[in-house]
C-alpha positions in Angstrom: -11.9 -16.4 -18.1 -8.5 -14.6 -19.0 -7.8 -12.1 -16.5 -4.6 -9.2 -16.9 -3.9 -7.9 -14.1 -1.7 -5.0 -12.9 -1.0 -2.6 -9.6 0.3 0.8 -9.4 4.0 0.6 -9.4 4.2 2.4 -5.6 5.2 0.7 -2.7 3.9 -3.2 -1.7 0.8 -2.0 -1.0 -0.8 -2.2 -4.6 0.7 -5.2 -5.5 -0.3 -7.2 -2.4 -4.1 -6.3 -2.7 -3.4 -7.2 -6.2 -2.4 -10.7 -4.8 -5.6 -10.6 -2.4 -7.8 -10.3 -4.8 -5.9 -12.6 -7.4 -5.4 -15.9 -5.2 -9.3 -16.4 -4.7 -9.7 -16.5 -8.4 -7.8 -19.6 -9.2 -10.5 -21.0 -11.1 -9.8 -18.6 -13.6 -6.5 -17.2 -15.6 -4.8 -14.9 -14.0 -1.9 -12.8 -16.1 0.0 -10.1 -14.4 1.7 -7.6 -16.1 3.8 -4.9 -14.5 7.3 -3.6 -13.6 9.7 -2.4 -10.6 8.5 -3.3 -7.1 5.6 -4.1 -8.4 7.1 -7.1 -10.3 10.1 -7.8 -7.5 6.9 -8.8 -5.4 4.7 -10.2 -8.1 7.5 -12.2 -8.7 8.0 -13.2 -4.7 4.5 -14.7 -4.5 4.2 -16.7 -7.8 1.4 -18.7 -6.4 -1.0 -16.0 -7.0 -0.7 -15.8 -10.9 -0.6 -18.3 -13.6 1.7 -16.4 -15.7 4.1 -13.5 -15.1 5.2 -10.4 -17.2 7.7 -8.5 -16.1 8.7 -5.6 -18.2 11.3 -4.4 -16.1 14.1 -2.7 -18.7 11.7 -2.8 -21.7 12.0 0.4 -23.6 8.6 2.1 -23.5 7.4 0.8 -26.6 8.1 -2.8 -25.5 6.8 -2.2 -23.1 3.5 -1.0 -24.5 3.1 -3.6 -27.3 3.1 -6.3 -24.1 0.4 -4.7 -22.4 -1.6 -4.1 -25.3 -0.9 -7.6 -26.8 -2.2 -8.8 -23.3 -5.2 -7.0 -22.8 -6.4 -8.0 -26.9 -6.5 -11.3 -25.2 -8.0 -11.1 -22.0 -11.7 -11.2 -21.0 -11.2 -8.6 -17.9 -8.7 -6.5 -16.5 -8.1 -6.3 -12.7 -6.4 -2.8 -12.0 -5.1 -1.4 -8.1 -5.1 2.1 -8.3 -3.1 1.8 -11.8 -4.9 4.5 -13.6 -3.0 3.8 -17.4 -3.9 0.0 -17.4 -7.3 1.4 -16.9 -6.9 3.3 -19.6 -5.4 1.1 -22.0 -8.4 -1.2 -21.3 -10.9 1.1 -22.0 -9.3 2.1 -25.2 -9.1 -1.8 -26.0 -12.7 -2.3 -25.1 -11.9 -4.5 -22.6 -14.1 -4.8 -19.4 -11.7 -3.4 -16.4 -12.4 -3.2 -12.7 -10.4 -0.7 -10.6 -9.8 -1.3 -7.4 -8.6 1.3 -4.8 -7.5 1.3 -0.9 -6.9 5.4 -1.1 -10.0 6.4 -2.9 -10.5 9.1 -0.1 -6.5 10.3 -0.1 -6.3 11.7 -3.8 -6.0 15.5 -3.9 -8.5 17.1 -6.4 -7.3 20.7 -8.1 -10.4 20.3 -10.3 -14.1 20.2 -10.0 -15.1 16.9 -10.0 -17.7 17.9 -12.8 -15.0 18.7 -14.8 -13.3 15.5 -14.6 -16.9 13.4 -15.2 -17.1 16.0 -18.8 -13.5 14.8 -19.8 -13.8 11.1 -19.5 -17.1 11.7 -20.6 -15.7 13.3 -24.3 -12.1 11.3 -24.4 -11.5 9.8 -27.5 -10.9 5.9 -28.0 -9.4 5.9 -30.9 -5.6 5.2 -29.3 -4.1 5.5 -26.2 -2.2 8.4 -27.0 -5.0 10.5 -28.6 -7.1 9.5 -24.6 -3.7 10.0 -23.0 -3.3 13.3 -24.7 -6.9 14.3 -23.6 -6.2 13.7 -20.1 -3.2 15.3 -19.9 -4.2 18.5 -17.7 -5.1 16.0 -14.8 -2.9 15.6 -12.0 -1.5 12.3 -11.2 -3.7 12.1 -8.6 -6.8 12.9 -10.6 -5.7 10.7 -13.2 -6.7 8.1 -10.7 -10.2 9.5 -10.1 -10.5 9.4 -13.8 -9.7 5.6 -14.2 -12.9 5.4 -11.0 -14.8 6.9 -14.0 -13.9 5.3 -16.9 -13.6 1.8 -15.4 -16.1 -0.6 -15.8 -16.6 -1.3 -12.0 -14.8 0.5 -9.0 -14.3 -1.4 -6.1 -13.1 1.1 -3.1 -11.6 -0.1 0.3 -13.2 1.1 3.2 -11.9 4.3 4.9 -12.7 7.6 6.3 -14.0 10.0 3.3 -14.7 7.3 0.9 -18.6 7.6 1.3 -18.2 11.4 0.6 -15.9 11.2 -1.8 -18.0 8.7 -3.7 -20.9 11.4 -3.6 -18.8 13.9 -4.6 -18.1 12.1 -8.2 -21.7 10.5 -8.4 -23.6 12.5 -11.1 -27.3 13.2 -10.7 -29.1 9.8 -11.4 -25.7 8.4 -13.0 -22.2 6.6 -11.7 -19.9 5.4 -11.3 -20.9 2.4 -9.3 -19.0 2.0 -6.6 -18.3 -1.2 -4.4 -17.7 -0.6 -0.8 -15.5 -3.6 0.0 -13.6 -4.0 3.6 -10.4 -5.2 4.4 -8.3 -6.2 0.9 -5.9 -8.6 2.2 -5.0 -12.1 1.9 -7.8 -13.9 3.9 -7.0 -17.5 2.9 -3.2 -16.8 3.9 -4.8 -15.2 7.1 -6.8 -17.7 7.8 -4.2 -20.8 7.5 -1.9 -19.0 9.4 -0.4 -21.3 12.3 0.1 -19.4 15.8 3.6 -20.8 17.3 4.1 -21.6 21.3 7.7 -20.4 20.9 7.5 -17.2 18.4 11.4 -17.1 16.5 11.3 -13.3 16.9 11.0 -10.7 19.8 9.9 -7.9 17.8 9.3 -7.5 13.9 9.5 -4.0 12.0 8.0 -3.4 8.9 8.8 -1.0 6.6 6.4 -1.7 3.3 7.8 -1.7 -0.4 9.6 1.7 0.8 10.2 2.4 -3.3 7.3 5.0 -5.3 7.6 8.1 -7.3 10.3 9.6 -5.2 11.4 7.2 -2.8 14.5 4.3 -4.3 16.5 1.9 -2.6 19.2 4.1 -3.4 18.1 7.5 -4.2 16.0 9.7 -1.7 16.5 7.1 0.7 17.5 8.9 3.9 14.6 6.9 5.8 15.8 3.6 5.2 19.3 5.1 6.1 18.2 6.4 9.5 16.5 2.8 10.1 20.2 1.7 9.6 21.4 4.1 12.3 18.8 3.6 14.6 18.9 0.0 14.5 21.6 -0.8 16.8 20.6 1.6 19.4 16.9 0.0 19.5 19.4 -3.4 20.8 21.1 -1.5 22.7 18.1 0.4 24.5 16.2 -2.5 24.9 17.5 -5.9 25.8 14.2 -7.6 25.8 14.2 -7.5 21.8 16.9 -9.9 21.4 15.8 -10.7 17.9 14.6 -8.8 15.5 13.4 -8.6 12.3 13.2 -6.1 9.4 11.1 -6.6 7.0 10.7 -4.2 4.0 11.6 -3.8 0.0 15.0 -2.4 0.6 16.2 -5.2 2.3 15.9 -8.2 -0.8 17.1 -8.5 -4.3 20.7 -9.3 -2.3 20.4 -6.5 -0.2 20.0 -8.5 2.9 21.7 -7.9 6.0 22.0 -9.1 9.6 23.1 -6.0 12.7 24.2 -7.0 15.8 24.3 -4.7 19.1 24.3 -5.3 22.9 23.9 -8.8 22.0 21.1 -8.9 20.1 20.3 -9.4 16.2 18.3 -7.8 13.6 18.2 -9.5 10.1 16.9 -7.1 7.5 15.2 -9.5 4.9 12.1 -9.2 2.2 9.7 -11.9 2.7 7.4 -13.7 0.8 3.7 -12.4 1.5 2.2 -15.7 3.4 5.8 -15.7 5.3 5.5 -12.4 6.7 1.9 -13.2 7.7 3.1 -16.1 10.0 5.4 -13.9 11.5 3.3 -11.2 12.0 1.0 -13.9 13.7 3.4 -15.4 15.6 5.3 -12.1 17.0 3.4 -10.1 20.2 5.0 -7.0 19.1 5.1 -5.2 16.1 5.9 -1.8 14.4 5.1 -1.0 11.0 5.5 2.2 8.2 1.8 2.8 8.4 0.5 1.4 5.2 -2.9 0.1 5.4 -2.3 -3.4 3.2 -0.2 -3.9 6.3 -2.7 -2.4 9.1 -5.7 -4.1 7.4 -3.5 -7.5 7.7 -2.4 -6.9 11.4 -5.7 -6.3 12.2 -7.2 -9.5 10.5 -4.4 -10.9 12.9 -5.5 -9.3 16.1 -2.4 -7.6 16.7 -2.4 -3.9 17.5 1.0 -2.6 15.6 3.0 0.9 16.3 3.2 2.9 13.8 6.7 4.3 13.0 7.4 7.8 11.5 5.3 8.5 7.9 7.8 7.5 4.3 5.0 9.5 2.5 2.7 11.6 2.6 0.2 9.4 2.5 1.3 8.0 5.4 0.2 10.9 7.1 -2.7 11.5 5.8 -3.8 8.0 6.8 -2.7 8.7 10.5 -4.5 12.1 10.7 -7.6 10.3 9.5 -6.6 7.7 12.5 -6.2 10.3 14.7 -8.7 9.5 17.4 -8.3 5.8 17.4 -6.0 4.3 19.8 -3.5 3.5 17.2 -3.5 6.8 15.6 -3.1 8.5 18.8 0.4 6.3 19.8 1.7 6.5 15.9 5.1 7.4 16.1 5.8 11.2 13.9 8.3 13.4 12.6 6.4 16.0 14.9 8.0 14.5 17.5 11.3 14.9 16.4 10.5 18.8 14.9 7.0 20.1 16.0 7.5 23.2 13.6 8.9 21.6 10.6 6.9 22.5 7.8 4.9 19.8 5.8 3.5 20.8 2.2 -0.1 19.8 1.6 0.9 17.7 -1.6 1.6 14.1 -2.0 5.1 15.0 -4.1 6.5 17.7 -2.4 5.1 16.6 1.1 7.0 13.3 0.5 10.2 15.4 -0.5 10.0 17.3 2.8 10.0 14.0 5.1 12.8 12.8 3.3 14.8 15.8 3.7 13.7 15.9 7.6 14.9 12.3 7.7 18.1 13.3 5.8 18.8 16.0 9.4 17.6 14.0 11.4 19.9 11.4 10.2 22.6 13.7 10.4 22.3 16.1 13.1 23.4 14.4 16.7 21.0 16.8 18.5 17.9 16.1 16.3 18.8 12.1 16.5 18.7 12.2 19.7 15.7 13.7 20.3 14.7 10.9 17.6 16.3 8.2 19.3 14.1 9.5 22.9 10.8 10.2 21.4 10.7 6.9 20.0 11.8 5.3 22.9 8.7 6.7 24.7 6.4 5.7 21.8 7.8 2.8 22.5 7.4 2.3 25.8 3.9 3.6 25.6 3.4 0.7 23.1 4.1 -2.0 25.9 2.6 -0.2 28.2 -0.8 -1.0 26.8 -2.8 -4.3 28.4 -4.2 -7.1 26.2 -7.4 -5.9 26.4 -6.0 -2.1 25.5 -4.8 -3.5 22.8 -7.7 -5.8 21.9 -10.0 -2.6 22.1 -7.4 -0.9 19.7 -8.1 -3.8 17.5 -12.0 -3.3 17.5 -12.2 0.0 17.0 -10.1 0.0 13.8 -12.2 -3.2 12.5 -15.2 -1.6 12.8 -14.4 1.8 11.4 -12.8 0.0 8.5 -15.5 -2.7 8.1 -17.3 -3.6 4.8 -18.4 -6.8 2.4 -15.6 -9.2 1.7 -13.7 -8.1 -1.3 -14.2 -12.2 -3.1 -17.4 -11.8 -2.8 -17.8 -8.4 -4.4 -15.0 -9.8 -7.3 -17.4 -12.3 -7.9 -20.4 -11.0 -8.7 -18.8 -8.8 -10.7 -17.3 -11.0 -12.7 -20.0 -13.2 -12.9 -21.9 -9.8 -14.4 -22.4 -10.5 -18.5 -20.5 -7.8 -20.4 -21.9 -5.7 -22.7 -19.5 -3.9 -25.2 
């Protein structure tokens, strides 16, 4: 069986379920089409696809005629949470899966009846003419739409994703809807060797960083902070002697190395199965709170920090983690400005945390209350025992618990299709 496949060009997160679910299915071919970060990573863990197609720099009707061209020749389509390679599949007649770790996150302006009637009537005559039909959906219910339209949905355990689910379910209709648990990686988890001697004190992980808004060089007055703050985490603690940053901004050539106080921090991008080890190997750990990464630490047995939200779906996911132990000692911008106010909407929310980020970077008073609060989230972090942070462990693997995501991939694929 040909497979395309593709991810939402936002962040590593996509792309590296995208690799979790595409490593397990070597016995078939597996084509992966996308752009931006989502290609700079596809392109970092090559072992997880038999061919590559970047279309980085194509001009959009390249860019189309590739994907299209692609999909006329495929057997399935494999999308994460990329809603127009869902709809390019359907308008190609091509069986798609869509598979989603934020199925509960996306913000709804319309009735969810309302949605089901327009995919329901969308014309598949061309992409433009269903494009053009779906055009009064938000970018977020875009992605509700593909749920719809695909042929299966495969949804990542989470808080709200049963009642979301009902919420779209029709009387006596779809769409079917496959709880999976943790997508991750598990081969890469499971070969994973644990060494006596770990090369690192502390890692940080910062994600992909790069989406809608956020760029390695525009809107990037979190990363820029980091930068700031970096050499005063050496300085205010000696114990982390080496460190190391992991994150999107820091490869294409953009690596760098920061020394302070005598200890070193090397900002690097690693390949997927590399950053696993270390994450493995590494007793402490702080990380953007994405939930690829959460899911992975988990799988790992390592109880991360969370450091302050990129996104606003960063904070959604750490309200919704609230009352576990790991939602309780994330680190926030609420600690740095309790009154700082925080839009209800995925763009603009994301726009106010970078310009927070931008004064906090800038004002000496506000970094230093920064620079303190952290410190204590910190220090509350090594605080915890093993088995506090083995219980923190638990209680996230159970609330996030559901059937292996190969398994559900498989019978779905093994599923005749009917056109």
């Amino acid at each position: 069986m040909r497979i395309v496949m593709g991810a939402q060009n936002c962040g590593f997160g996509p792309v590296s379920e995208l690799v979790a679910v595409s490593r397990p299915l070597h016995e078939h071919e597996r084509v992966f089409v996308g752009d931006g970060v989502a290609a700079v990573f596809a392109r970092r863990n090559p072992d997880a696809f038999d061919t590559l197609y970047d279309t980085s720099g194509l001009s959009e009707n390249a860019r189309s005629a590739v994907i299209d061209d692609l999909l006329r020749g495929s057997d399935h389509v494999i999308s994460v949470m990329d809603a127009e390679l869902v709809l390019r599949s359907v308008v190609a007649r091509r069986p798609v899966t869509m598979v989603d770790s934020l199925f509960s996150f996306w913000q709804l302006t319309q009735p969810p009846a309302r949605i089901r009637d327009l995919c329901a009537t969308m014309p598949r005559s061309s992409f433009a003419a269903a494009g053009q039909h779906l055009s009064g959906l938000s970018p977020h219910e875009r992605v509700v739409a593909a749920h719809l339209l695909a042929t299966h949905s495969v949804v990542q355990n989470f808080p709200g994703v049963t009642e979301r689910a009902a919420g779209l379910a029709a009387p006596g209709e779809g769409p079917e809807i496959h709880l999976t648990g943790s997508i991750v990686d598990v081969e890469g988890l499971r070969n994973v060797t644990r060494t006596a001697e770990p090369e690192h004190d502390l890692l940080i992980n910062i994600g992909g960083f790069k989406n809608f808004l956020l760029d390695f060089d525009v809107n990037d007055d979190y990363v820029r902070l980091l930068h700031r703050w970096i050499p005063d985490l050496l300085r205010d603690w000696p114990r982390f002697r080496r460190v190391l940053v992991c994150g999107g901004p820091f490869g294409e050539g953009r690596e760098r190395t920061v020394r302070a106080a005598g200890g070193r921090a090397d900002c690097r991008l690693l390949p997927q199965r590399e950053l696993l080890q270390v994450v493995a190997g590494t007793a402490d750990y702080l990380l953007a709170p994405g939930l690829t990464a959460l899911h992975e630490s988990i799988a790992l047995g390592r109880l991360p920090l969370a450091i302050h939200e990129q996104h606003y779906a960063h904070v959604f996911t750490l309200r919704a983690l609230d009352g576990t132990l790991f939602g309780r000692g994330a680190g926030r911008f609420t600690d740095v400005v309790p009154s700082h106010p925080l839009p209800e909407d995925d763009f603009a929310g994301t726009a106010a945390l970078v310009e927070l980020a931008g004064r906090v970077r800038e004002d000496g008073e506000l970094y230093a209350t920064y620079r303190r609060t952290f410190n204590e989230r910190i220090e509350q972090y090594l605080s915890l025992t093993p088995p506090q942070r083995r219980h923190g462990v638990e209680e996230l693997g159970k609330l996030l618990d559901g059937d292996p995501v190969h398994s559900v991939m498989t019978e779905i694929l093994g599923r005749p299709h009917v056109a």
